[in-house]
MOPAC internal coordinates of N, CA, C and O (Angstrom, degrees):
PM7 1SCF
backbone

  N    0.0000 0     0.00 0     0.00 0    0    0    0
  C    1.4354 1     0.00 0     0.00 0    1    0    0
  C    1.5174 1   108.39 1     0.00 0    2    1    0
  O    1.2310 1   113.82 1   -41.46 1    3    2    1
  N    1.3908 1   129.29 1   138.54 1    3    2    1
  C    1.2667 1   148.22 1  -152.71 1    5    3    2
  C    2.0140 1    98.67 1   -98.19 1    6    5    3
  O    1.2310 1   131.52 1   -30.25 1    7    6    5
  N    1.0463 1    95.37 1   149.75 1    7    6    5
  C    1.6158 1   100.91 1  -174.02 1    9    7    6
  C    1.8663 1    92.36 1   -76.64 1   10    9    7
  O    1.2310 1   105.73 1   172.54 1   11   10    9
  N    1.6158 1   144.07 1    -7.46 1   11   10    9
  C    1.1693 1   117.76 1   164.39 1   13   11   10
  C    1.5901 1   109.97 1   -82.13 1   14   13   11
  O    1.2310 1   118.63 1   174.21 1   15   14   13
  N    1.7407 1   120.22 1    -5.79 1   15   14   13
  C    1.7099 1   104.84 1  -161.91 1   17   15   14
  C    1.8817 1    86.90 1   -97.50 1   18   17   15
  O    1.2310 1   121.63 1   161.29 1   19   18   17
  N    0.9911 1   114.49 1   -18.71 1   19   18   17
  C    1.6743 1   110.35 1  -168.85 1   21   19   18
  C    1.9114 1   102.26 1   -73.18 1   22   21   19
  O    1.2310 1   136.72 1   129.80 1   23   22   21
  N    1.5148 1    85.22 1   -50.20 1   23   22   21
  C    1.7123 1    87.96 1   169.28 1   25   23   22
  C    1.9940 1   121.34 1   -46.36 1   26   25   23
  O    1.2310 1   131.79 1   122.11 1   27   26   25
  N    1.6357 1    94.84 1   -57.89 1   27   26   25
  C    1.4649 1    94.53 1   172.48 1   29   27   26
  C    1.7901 1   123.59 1   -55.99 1   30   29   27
  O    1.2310 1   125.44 1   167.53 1   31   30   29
  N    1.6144 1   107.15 1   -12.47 1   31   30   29
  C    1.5770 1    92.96 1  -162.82 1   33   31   30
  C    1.7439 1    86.46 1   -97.83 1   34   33   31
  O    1.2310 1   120.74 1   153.41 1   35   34   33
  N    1.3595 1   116.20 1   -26.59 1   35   34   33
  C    1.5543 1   113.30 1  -171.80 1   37   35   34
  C    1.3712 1    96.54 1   -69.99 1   38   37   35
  O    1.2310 1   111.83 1   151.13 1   39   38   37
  N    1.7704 1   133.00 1   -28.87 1   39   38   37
  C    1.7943 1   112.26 1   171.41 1   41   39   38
  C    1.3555 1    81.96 1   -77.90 1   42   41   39
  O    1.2310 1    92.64 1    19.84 1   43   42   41
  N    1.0478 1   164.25 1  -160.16 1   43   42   41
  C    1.1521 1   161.10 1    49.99 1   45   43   42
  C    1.9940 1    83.21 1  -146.82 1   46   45   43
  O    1.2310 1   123.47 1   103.78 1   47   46   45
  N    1.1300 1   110.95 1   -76.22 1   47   46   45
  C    1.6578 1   122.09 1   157.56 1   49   47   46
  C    1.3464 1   103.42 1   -11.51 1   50   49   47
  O    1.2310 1   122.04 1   105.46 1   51   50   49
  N    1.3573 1   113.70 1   -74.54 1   51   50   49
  C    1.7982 1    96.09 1  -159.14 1   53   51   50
  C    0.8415 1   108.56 1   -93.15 1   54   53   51
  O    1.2310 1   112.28 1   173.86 1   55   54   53
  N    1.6320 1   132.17 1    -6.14 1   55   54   53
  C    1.9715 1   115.04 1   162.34 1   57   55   54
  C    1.6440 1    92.50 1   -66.31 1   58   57   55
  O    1.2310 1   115.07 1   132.49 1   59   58   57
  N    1.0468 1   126.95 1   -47.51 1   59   58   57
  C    1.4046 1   125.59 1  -155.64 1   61   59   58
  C    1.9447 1   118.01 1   -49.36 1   62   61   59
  O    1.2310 1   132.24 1   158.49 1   63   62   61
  N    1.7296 1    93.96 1   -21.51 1   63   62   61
  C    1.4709 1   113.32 1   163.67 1   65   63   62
  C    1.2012 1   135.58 1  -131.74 1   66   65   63
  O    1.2310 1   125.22 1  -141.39 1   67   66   65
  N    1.8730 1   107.58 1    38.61 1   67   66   65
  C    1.1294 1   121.93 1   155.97 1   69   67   66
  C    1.1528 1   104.04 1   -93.68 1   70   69   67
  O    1.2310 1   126.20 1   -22.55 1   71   70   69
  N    1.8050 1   105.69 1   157.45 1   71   70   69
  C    1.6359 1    98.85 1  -179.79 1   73   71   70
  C    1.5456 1   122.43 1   -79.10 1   74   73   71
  O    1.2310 1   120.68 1   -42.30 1   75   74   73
  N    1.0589 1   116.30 1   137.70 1   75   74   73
  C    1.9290 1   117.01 1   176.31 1   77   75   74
  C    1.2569 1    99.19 1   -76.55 1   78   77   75
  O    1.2310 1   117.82 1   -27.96 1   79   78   77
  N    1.4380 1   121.76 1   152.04 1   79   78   77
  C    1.4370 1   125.64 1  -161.08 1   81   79   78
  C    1.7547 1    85.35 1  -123.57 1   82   81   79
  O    1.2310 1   115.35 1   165.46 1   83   82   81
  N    1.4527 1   126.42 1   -14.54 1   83   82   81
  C    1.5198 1   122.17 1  -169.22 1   85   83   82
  C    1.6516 1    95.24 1  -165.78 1   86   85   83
  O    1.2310 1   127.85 1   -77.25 1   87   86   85
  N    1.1690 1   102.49 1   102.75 1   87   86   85
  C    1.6432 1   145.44 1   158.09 1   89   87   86
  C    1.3104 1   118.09 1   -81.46 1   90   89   87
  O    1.2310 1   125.76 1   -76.08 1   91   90   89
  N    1.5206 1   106.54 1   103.92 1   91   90   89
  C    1.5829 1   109.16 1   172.53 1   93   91   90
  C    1.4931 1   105.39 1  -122.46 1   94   93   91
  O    1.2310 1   113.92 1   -34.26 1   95   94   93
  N    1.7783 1   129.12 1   145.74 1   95   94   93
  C    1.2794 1   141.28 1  -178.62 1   97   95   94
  C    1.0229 1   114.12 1  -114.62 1   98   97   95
  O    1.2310 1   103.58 1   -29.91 1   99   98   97
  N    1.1619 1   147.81 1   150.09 1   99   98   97
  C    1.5494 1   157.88 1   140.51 1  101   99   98
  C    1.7920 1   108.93 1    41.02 1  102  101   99
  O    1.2310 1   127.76 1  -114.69 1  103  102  101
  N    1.6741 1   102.67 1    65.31 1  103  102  101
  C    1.7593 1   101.78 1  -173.23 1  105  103  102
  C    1.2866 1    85.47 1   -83.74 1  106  105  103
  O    1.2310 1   119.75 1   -25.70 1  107  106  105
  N    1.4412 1   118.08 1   154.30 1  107  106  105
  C    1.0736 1   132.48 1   175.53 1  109  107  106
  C    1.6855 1    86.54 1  -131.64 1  110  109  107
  O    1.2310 1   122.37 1   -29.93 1  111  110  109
  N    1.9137 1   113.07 1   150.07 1  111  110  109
  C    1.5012 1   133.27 1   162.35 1  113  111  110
  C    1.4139 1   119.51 1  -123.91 1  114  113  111
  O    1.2310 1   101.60 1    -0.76 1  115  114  113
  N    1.0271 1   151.17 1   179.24 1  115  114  113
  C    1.2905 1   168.73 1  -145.82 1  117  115  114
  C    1.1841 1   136.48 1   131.00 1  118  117  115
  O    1.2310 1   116.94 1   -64.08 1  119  118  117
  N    1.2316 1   123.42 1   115.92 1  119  118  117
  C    1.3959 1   144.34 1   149.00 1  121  119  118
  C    1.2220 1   134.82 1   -64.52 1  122  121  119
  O    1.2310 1   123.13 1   -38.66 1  123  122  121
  N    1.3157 1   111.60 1   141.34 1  123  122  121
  C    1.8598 1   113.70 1  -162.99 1  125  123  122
  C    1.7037 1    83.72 1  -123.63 1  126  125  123
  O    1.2310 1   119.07 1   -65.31 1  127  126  125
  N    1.2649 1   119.38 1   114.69 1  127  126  125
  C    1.6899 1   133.99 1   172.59 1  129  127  126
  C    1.3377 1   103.95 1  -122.90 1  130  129  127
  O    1.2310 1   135.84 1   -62.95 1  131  130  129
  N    1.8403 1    86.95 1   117.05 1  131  130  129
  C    1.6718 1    90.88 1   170.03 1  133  131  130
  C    1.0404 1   122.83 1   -66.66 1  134  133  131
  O    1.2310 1   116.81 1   -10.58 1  135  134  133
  N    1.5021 1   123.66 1   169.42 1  135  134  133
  C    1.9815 1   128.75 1  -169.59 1  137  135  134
  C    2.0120 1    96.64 1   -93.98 1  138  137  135
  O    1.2310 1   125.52 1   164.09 1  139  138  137
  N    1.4184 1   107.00 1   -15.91 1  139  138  137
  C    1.3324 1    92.03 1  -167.70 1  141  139  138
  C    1.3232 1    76.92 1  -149.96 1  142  141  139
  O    1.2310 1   122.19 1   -51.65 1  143  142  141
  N    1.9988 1   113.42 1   128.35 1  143  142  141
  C    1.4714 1   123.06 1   150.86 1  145  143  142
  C    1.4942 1   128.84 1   -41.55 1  146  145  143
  O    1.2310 1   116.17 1   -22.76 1  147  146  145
  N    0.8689 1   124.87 1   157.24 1  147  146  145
  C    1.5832 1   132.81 1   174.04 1  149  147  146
  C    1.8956 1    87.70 1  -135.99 1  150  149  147
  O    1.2310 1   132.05 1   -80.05 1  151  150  149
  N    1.6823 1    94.34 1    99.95 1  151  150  149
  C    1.6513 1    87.45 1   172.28 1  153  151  150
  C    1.6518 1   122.83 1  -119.58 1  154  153  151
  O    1.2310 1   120.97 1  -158.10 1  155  154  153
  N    1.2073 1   115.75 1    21.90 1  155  154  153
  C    1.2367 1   125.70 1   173.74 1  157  155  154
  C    1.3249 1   103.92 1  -149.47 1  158  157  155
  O    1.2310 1   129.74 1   -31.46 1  159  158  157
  N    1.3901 1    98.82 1   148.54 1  159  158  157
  C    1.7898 1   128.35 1   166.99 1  161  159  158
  C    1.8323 1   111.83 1   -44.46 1  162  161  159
  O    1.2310 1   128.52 1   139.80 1  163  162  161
  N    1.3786 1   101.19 1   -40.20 1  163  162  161
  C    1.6589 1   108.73 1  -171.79 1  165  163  162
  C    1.7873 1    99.89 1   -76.05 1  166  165  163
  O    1.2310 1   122.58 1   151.52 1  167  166  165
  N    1.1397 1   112.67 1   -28.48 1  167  166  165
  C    1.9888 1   104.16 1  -177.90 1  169  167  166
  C    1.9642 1    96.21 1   -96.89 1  170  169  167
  O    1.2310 1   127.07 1  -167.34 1  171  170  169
  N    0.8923 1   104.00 1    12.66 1  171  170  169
  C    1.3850 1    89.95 1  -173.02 1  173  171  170
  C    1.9704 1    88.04 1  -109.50 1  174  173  171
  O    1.2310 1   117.40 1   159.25 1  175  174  173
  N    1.2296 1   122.56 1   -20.75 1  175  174  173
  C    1.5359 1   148.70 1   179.02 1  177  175  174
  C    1.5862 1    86.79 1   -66.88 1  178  177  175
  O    1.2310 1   133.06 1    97.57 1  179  178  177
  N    0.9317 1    92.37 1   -82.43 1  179  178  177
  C    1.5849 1   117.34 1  -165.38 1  181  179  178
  C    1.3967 1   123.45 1   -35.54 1  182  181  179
  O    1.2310 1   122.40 1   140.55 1  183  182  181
  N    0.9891 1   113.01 1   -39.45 1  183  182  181
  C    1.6748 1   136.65 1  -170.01 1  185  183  182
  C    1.4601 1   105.88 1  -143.10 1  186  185  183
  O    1.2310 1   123.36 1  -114.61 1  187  186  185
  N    1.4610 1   111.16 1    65.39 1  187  186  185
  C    2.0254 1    87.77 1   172.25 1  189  187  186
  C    1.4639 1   121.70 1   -99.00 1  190  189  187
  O    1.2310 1   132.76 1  -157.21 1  191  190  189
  N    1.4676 1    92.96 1    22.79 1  191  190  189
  C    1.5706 1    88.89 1   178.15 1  193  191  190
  C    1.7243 1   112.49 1  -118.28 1  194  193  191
  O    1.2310 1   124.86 1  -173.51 1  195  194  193
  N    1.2976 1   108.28 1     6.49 1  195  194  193
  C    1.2638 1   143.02 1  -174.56 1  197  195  194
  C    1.6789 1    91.35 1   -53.32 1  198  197  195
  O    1.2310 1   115.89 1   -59.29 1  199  198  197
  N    1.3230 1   125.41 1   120.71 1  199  198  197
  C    1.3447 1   134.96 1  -163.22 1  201  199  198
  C    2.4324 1    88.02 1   -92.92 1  202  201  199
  O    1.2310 1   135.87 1   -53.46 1  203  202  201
  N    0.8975 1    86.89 1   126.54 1  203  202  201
  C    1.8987 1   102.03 1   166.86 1  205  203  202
  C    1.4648 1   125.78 1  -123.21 1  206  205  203
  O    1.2310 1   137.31 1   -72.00 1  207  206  205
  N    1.6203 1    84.07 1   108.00 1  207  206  205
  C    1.7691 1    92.12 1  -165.98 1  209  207  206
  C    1.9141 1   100.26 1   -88.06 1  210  209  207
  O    1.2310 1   138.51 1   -26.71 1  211  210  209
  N    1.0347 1    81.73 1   153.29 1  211  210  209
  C    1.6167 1   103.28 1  -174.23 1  213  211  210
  C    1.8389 1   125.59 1  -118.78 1  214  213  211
  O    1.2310 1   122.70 1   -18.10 1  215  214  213
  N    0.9929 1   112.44 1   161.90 1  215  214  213
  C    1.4476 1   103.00 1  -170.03 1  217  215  214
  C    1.4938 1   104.61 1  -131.69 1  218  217  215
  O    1.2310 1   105.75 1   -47.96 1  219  218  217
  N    0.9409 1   144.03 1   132.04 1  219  218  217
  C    1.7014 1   153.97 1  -175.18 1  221  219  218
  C    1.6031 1    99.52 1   -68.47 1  222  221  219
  O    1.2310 1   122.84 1   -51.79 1  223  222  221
  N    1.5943 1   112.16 1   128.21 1  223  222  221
  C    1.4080 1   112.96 1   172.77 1  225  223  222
  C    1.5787 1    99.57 1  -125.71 1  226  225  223
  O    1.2310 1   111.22 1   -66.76 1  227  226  225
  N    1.2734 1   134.13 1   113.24 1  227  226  225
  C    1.5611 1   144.89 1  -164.42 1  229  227  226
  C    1.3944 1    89.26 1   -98.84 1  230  229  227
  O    1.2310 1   126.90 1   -78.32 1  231  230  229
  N    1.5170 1   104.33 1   101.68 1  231  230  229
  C    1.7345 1   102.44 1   175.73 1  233  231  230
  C    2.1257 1   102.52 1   -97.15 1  234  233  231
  O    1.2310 1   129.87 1   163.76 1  235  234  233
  N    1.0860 1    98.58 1   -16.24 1  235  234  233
  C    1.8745 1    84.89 1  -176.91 1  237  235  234
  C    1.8797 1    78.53 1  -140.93 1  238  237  235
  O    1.2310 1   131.37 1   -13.96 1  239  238  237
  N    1.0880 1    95.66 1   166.04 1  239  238  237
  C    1.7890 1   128.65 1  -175.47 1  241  239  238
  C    1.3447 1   106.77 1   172.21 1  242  241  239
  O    1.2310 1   139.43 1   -71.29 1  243  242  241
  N    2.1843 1    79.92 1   108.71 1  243  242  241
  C    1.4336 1   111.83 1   154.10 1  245  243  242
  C    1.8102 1   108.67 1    75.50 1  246  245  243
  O    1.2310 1   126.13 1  -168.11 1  247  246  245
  N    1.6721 1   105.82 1    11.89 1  247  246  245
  C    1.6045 1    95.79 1  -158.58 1  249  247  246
  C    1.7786 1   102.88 1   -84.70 1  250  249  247
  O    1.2310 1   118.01 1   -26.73 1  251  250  249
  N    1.1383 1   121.39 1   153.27 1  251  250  249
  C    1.3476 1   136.32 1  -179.83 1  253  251  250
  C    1.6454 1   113.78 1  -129.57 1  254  253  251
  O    1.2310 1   127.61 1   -22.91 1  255  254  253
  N    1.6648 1   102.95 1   157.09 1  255  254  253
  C    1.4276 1   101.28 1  -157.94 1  257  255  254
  C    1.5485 1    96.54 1  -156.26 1  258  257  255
  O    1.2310 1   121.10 1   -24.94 1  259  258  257
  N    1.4407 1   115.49 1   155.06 1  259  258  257
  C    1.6583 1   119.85 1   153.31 1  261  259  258
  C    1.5586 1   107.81 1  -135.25 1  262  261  259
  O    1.2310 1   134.76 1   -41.11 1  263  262  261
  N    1.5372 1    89.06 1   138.89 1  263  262  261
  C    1.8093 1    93.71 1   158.76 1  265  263  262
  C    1.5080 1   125.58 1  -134.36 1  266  265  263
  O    1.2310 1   120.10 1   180.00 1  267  266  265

């Protein structure tokens, strides 16, 4: 092991037992994107019962953090 990885694990050590003031666990995000726009007032008139299917976009999974 190289005198830069010993350096990185000795910070790594004492942040690791400083206190975190903001603890976050397993955030998960998602987005619901419709398959077909609705871009005017007049089709949204027109059709409001018009069923809009959507597709799941998983922007974060499971990510965790300290600061």
């Amino acid at each position: 092991m190289g005198t830069g990885s010993r350096t990185t694990l000795d910070r790594r050590d004492r942040l690791a037992r400083e206190p975190k003031l903001i603890e976050v666990r397993g955030v998960c995000k998602s987005f619901r994107i419709p398959d077909q726009r609705v871009d005017t007032v007049k089709e949204r008139v027109l059709h409001p019962f018009r069923r809009i299917r959507y597709r799941e976009l998983h922007a974060l999974q499971d990510v965790s953090f300290d600061v």
